[in-house]
N, C-alpha and C positions, 0 to 999 in steps of 0.2 A: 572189289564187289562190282559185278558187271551194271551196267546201268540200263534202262531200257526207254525206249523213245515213250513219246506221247502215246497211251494207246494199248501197249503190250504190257503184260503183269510175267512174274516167274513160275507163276504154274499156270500151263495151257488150260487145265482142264476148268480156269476159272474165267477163259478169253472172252466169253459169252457173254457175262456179268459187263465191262466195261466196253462204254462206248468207241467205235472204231474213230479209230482218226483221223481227222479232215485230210483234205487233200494239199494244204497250204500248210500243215503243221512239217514242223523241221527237226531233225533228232537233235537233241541238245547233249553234250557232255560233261560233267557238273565240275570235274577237275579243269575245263577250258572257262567258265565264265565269265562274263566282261561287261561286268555292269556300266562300263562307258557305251558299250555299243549296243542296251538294251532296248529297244523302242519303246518309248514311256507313250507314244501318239494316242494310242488305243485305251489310255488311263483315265479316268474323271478325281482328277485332286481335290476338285470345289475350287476353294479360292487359293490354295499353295501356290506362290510362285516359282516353280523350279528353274526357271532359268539363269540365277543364279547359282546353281547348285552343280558339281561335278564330282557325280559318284565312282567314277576313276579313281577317284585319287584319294578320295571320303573329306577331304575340305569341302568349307564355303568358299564360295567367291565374294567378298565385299567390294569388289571395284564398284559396283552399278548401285548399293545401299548408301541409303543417306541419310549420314550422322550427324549427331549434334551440331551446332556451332552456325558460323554466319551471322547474319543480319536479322535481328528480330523481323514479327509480322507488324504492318503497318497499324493492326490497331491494338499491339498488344497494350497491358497495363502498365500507365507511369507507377514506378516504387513510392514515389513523394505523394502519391495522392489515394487512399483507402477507401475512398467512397465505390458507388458502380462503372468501374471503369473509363473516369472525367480522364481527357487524356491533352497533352498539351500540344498546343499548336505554334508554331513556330519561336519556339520556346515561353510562349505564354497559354495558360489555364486555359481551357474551354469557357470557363465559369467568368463572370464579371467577378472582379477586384473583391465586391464586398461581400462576394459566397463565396468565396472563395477558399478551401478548409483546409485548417491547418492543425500542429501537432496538440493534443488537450491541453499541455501543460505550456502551451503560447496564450491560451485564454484567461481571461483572469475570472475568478469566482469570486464568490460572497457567503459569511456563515458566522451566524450568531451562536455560541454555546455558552450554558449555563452549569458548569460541573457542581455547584451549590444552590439553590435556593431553599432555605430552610428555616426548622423552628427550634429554637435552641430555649431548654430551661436547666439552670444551674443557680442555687443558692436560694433557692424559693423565686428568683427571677425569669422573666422570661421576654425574646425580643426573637427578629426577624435576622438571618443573617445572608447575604448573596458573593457570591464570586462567579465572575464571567469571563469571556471576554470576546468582541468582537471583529470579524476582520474582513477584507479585501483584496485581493490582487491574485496573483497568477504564484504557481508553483515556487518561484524562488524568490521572490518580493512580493510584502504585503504589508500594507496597513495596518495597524494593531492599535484597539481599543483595551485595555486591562480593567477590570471594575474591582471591587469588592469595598463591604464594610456589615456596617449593625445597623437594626433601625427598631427601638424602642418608644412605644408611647406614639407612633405616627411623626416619630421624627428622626431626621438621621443623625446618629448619635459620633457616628466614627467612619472615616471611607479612606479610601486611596485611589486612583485613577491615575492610568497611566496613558501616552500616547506614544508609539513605538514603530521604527522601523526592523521588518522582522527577514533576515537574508535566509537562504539554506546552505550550509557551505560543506554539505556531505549528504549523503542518503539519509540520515538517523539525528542528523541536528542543522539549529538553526541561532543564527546570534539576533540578538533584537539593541536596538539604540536608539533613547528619544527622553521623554522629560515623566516626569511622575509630581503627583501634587495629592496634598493630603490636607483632609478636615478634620477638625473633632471639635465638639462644643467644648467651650470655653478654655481653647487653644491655640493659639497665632495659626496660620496655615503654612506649611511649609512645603519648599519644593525644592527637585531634585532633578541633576542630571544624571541616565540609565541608561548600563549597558551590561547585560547579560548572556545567557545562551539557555535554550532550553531542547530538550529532545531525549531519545530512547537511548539506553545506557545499556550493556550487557547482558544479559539476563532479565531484559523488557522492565527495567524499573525507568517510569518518566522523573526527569530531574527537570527543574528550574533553577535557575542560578544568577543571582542579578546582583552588581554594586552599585552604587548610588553617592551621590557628591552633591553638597549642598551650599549655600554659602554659610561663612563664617566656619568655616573649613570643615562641616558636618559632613561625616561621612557613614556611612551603613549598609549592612550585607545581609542578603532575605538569600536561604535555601531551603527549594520543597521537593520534595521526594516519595512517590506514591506507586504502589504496583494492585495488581489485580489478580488475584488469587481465585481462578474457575473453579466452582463447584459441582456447578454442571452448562450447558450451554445456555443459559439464561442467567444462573443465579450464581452470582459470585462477590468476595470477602475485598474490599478495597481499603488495607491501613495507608497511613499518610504521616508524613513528620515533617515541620516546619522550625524552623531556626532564625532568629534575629539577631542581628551584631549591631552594635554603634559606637564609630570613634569616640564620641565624644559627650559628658554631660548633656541633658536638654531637659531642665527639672520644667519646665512648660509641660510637658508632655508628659512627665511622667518618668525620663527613659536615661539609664544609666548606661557609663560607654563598658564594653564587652559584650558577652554573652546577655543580653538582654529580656528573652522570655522564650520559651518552644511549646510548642502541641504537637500531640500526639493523637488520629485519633484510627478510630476501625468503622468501618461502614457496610452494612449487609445490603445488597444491590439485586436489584431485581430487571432484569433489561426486557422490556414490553416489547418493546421496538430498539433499534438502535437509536435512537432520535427520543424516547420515553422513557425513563430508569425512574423508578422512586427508590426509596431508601430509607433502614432507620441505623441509629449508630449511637456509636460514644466516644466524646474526645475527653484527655488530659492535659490541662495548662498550667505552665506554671512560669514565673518572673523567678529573676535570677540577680542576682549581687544589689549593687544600688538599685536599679528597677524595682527588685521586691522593697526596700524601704522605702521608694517611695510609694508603693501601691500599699503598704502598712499605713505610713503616714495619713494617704487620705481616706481610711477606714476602705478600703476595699482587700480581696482575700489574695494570699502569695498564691494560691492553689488552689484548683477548680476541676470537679468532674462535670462534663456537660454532656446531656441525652440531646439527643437531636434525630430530627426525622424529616422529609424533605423528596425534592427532584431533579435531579440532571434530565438537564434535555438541549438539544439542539433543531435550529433551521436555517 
């Protein structure tokens, strides 16, 4: 198919319609083209930079482009430090020693919680019951306070307290080691040495698990185990079961060596805040072997359902 310069169309009789051809135009041949030798001068790109570029050949050129790598910029940001760009100076902080900021779980915190305070009536009786505990320290060591007991008539009738060093030796648990001391009216006081573990179990049941050594070769095993069952994102079903073991006789106290007494209970929870839960509920107790004769013996019941109503809360 013939080709025609700038200018000229294939029917004459339409030559009028297009404009004539400058004097500087060049007849071009479409089977010769050579986009190497096109003059791009006369082009407005904007900001393209073609000088890189050789359409000869239809490659880029990257000799003259610059790629990653080298030497960072002088003020980029230190990895160690997340604040606005604090950057270190000849390998120390910007910041003085005591702004100094470091990883969260190098600080240590503080947090009182109370998973019990409440009002317990069983048997036509009725008293105060608490379990807490408080603590100290930074992500993998901390101080540990344990509370719990009864308090009837504005007196405390029954306690245990413990003081505990509490490690983390995984994501999901943590061991605790330290002493435990227990009161009860008209009962020697007794004490122990504890070492346990407590943390998240598979299928998010929390377990606690603690043994206990005492003198005169007293020995005894507490295991608690309690999960939370969503209702909806506030209200949710929290059952719990508690287990006691004792090596050994301890007719002081009441407490026969084996399987010595368990609870059971269920708690309907209502979460305000995370920091405000009330609660009502219901436990079942009961003593086991010698234990139960001697809680026969001094007229009290082998077996006990208790209504309870109450608040978790922490700060």
């Amino acid at each position: 198919m013939p080709v025609f310069a700038y200018g000229q169309t294939q029917h004459a009789g339409h030559a009028d319609h297009m404009p004539a051809a400058p004097e500087s135009s060049v007849p071009v041949e479409a089977s010769g083209m050579n986009h190497g030798a096109m003059d791009m001068s006369g082009m407005d790109h904007g900001s393209m930079d073609m000088s890189g570029m050789d359409h000869g050949s239809g490659e880029m050129d990257h000799g003259d482009m610059q790629m990653q790598g080298g030497s960072a910029p002088t003020d980029a940001r230190d990895p160690d430090v997340y604040s606005d760009g604090y950057v270190r100076n000849a390998g120390q902080y910007a910041l003085p020693p005591s702004d100094a900021l470091i990883m969260s779980d190098m600080h240590n915190f503080g947090s009182v919680y109370f998973d019990r305070l409440e009002y317990v009536k069983a048997r036509g009786e009725e008293w105060a019951a608490y379990e807490g505990e408080a603590w100290y320290g930074s992500t993998y060591n901390r101080a540990v306070i344990k509370a719990e007991g009864d308090v009837a008539g504005g007196k405390l009738q029954e306690s245990e307290t413990q003081l505990l060093w509490r490690h983390a030796v995984s994501t999901f648990w943590d061991t605790e080691l330290g002493f435990r001391f227990d009161h009860a009216n008209g009962a020697p006081n007794r004490e122990w040495l504890a070492f346990g573990f407590k943390g998240l179990a598979p299928y998010w049941f929390e377990v606690d698990a603690t043994a206990y050594v005492g003198p005169s070769g007293r020995t005894a095993l507490a295991l608690e185990a309690e999960y939370d069952i969503r209702l909806t994102q506030k209200l949710y079903l929290q059952p719990s079961v508690e287990l006691n073991f004792h090596g050994k006789d301890d007719e002081r106290w009441g407490v026969g060596n084996g399987l010595t007494d368990g609870t059971a209970g269920l708690r309907v929870k209502y979460e305000i805040t995370r920091q405000f839960v009330p609660y009502v509920g219901v436990e079942w107790s009961s003593k086991f072997s010698k234990t139960a004769d001697y809680a026969r013996a001094a007229g009290e019941s082998r077996q006990e359902t208790r209504f309870v109503t109450g608040l978790s809360f922490r700060f």
